[in-house]
GUMIZA-733424 format. One record per residue (C-alpha): x, z, y negated; residue in three letters; residue number from 1. Coordinates in nm, 2 decimals, decimal comma. Layout:
REM GUMIZA-733424
<site><x>X</x><z>Z</z><y>Y</y><rest>ALA</rest><nr>NUM</nr></site>
...
END
This chain:
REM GUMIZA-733424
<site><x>9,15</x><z>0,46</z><y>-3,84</y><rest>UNK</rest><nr>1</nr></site>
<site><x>8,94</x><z>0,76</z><y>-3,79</y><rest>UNK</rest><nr>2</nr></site>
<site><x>8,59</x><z>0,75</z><y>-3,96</y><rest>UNK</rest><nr>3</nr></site>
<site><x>8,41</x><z>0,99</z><y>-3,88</y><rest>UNK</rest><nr>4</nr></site>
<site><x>8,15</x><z>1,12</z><y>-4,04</y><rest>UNK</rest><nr>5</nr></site>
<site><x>8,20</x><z>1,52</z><y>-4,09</y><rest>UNK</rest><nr>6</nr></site>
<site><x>7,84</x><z>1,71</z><y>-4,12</y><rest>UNK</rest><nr>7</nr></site>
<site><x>7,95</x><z>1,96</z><y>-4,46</y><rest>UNK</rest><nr>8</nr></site>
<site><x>7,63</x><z>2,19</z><y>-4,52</y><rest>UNK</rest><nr>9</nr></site>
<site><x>7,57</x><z>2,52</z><y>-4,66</y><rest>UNK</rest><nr>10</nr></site>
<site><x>7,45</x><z>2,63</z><y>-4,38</y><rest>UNK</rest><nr>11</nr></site>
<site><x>7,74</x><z>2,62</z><y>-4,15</y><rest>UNK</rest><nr>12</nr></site>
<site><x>8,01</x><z>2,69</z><y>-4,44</y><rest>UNK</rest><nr>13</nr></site>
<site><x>8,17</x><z>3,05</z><y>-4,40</y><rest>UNK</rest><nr>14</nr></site>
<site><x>8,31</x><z>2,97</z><y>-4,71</y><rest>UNK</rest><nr>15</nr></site>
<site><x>8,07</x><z>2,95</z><y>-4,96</y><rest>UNK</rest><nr>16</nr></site>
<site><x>7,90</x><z>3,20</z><y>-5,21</y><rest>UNK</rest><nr>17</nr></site>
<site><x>7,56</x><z>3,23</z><y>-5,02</y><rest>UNK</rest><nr>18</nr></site>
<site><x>7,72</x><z>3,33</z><y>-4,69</y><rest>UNK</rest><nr>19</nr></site>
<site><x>7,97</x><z>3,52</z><y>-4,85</y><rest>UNK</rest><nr>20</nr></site>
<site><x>7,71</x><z>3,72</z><y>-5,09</y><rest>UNK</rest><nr>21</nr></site>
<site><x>7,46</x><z>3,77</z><y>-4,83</y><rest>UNK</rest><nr>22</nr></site>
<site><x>7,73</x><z>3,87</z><y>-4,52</y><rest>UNK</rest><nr>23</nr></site>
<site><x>7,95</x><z>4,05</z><y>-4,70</y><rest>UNK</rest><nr>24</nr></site>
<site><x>7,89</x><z>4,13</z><y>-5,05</y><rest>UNK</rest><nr>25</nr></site>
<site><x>7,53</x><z>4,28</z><y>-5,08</y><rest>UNK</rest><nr>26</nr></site>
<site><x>7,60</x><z>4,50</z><y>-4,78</y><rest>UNK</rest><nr>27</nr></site>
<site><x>7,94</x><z>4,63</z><y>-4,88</y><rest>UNK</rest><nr>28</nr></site>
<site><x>7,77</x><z>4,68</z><y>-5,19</y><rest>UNK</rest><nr>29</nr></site>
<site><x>7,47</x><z>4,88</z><y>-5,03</y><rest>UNK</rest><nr>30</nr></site>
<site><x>7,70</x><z>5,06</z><y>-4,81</y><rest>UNK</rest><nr>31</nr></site>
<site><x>7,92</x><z>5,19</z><y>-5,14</y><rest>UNK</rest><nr>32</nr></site>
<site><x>7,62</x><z>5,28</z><y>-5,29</y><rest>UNK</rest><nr>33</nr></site>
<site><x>7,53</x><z>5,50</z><y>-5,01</y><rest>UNK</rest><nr>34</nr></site>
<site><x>7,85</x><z>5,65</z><y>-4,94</y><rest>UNK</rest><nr>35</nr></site>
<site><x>7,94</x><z>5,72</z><y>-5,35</y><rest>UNK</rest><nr>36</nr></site>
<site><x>7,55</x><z>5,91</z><y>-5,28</y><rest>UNK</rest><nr>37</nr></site>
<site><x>7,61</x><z>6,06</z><y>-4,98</y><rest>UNK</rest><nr>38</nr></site>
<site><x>7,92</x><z>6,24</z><y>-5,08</y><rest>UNK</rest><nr>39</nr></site>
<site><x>7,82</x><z>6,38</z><y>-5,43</y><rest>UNK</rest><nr>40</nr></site>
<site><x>7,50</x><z>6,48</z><y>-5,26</y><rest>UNK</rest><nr>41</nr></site>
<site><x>7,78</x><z>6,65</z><y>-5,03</y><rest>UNK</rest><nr>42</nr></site>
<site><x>7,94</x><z>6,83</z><y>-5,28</y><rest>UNK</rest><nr>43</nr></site>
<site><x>7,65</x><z>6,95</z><y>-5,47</y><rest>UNK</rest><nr>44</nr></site>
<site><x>7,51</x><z>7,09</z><y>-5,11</y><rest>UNK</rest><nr>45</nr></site>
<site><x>7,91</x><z>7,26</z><y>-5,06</y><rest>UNK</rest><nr>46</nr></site>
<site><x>7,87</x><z>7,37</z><y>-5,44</y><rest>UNK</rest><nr>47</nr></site>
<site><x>7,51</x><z>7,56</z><y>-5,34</y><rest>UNK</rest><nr>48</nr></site>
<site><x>7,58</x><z>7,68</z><y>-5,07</y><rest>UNK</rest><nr>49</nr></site>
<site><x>7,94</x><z>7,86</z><y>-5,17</y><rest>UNK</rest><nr>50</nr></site>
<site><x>7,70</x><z>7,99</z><y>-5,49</y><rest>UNK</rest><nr>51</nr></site>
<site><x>7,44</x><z>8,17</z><y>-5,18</y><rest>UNK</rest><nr>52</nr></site>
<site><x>7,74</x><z>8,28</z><y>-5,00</y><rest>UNK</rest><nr>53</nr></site>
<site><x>7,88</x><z>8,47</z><y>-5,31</y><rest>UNK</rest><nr>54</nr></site>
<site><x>7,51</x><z>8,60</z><y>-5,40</y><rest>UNK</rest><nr>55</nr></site>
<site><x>7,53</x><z>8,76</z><y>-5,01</y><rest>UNK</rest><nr>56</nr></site>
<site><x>7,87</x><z>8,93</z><y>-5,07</y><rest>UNK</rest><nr>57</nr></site>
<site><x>7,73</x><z>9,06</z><y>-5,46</y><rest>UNK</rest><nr>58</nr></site>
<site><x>7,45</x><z>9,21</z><y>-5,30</y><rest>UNK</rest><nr>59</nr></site>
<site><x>7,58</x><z>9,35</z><y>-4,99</y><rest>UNK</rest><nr>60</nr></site>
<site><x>7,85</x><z>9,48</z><y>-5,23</y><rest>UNK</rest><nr>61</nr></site>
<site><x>7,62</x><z>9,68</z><y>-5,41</y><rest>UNK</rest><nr>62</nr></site>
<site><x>7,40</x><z>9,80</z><y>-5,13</y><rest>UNK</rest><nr>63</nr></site>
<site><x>7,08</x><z>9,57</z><y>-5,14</y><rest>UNK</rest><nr>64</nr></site>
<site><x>7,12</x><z>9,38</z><y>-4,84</y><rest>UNK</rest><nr>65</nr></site>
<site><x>7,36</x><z>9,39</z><y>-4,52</y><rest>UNK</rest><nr>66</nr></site>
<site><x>7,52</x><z>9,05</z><y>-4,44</y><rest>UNK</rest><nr>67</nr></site>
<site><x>7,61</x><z>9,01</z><y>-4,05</y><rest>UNK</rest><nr>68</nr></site>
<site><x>7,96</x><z>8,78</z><y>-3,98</y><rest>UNK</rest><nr>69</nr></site>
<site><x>7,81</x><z>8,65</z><y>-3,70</y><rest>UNK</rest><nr>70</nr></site>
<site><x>7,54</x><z>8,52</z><y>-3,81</y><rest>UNK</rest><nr>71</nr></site>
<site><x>7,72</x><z>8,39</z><y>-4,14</y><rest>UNK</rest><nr>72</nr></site>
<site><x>7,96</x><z>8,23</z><y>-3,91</y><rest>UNK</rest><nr>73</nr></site>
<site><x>7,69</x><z>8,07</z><y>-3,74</y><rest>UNK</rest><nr>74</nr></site>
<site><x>7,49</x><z>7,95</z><y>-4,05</y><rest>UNK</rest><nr>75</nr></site>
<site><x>7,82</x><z>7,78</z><y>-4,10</y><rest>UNK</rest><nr>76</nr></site>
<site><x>7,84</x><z>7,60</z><y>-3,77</y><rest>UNK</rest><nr>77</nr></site>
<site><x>7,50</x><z>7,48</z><y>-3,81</y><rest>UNK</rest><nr>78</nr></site>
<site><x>7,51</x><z>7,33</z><y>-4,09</y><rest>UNK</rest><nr>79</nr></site>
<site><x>7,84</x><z>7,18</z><y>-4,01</y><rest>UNK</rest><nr>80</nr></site>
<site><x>7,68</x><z>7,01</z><y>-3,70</y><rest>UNK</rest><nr>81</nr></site>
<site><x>7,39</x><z>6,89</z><y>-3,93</y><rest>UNK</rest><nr>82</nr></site>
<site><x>7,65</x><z>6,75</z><y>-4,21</y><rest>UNK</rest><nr>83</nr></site>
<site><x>7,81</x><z>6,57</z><y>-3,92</y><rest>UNK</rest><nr>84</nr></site>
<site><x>7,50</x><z>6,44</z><y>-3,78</y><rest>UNK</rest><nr>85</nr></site>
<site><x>7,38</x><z>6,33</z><y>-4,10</y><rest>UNK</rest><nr>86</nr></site>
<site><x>7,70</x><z>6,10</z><y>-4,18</y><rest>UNK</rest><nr>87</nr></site>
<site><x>7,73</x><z>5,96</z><y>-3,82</y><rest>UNK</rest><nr>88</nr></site>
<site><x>7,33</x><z>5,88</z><y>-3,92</y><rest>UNK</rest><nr>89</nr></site>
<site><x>7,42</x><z>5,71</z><y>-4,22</y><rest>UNK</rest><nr>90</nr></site>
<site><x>7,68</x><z>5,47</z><y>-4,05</y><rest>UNK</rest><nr>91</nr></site>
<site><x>7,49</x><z>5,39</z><y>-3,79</y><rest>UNK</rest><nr>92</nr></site>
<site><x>7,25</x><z>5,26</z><y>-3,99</y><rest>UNK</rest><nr>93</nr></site>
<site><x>7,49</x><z>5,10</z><y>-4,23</y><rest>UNK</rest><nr>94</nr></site>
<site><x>7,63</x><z>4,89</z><y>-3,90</y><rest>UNK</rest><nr>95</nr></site>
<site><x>7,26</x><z>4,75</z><y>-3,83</y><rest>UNK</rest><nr>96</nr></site>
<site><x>7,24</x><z>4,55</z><y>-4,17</y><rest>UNK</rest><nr>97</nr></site>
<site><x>7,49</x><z>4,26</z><y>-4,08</y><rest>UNK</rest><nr>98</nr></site>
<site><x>7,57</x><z>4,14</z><y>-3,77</y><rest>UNK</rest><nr>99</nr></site>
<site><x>7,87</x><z>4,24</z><y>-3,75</y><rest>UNK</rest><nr>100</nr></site>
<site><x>7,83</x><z>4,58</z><y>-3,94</y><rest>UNK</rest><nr>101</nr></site>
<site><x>8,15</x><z>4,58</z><y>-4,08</y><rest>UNK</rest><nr>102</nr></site>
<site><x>8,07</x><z>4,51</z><y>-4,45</y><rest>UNK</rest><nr>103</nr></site>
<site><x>7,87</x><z>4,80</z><y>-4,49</y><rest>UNK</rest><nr>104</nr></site>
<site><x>8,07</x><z>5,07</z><y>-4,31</y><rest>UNK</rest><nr>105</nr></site>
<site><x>8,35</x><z>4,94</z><y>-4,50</y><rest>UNK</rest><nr>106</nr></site>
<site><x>8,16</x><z>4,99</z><y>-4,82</y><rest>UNK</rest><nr>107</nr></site>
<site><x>8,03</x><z>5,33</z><y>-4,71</y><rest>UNK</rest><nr>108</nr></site>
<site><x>8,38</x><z>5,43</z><y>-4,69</y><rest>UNK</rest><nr>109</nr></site>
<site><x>8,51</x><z>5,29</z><y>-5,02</y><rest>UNK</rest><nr>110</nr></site>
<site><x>8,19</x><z>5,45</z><y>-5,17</y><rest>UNK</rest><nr>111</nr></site>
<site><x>8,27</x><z>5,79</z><y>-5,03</y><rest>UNK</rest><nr>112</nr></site>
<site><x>8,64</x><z>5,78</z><y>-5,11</y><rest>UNK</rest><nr>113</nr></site>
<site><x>8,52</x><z>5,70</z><y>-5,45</y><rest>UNK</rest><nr>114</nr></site>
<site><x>8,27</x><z>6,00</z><y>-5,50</y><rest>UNK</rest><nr>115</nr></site>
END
């Protein structure tokens, strides 16, 4: 007969609600929050900025100003370098809240998708 004694604490249970919660669940959690954030703050930027563009054609159209396409074209570029930085920013610090990172990039993710 085999009776050993087997050592069952919370501590080194994967499966119970306190590992679970704090490893996976609050930062999937923070993570959606930020991406469901991060991509209506997105669209409202896309939404202003279209509205700036369209002020710069009305008023080149009637004379006021002169709008370069080279430098339009590179307004663009910009701040599609900075909208890239900003997400790779975002994930990177996502990743450093769990050891393994997964949860909250995962969350990000779902969060964004769901924006």
């Amino acid at each position: 007969m085999n009776n050993s004694v087997i050592d069952n604490s919370s501590g080194s249970d994967i499966f119970s609600s306190g590992f679970l919660l704090g490893n996976l669940g609050a930062p999937f959690i923070l993570g959606m929050a930020v991406g469901y954030f991060a991509k209506k703050m997105f669209r409202l930027a896309l939404f202003f900025g279209g509205a700036i563009v369209v002020l710069l054609f009305v008023a080149e159209y009637y004379g006021v100003i002169t709008v370069s396409d080279a430098a339009l074209q590179t307004a663009a570029s910009s701040a599609a370098t900075a909208a890239k930085e900003s997400g790779s920013f975002l994930i990177d610090r996502l990743s450093v809240i769990t050891s393994r990172g997964v949860s909250g990039g995962a969350g990000f993710f779902v969060g964004f998708k769901l924006g």
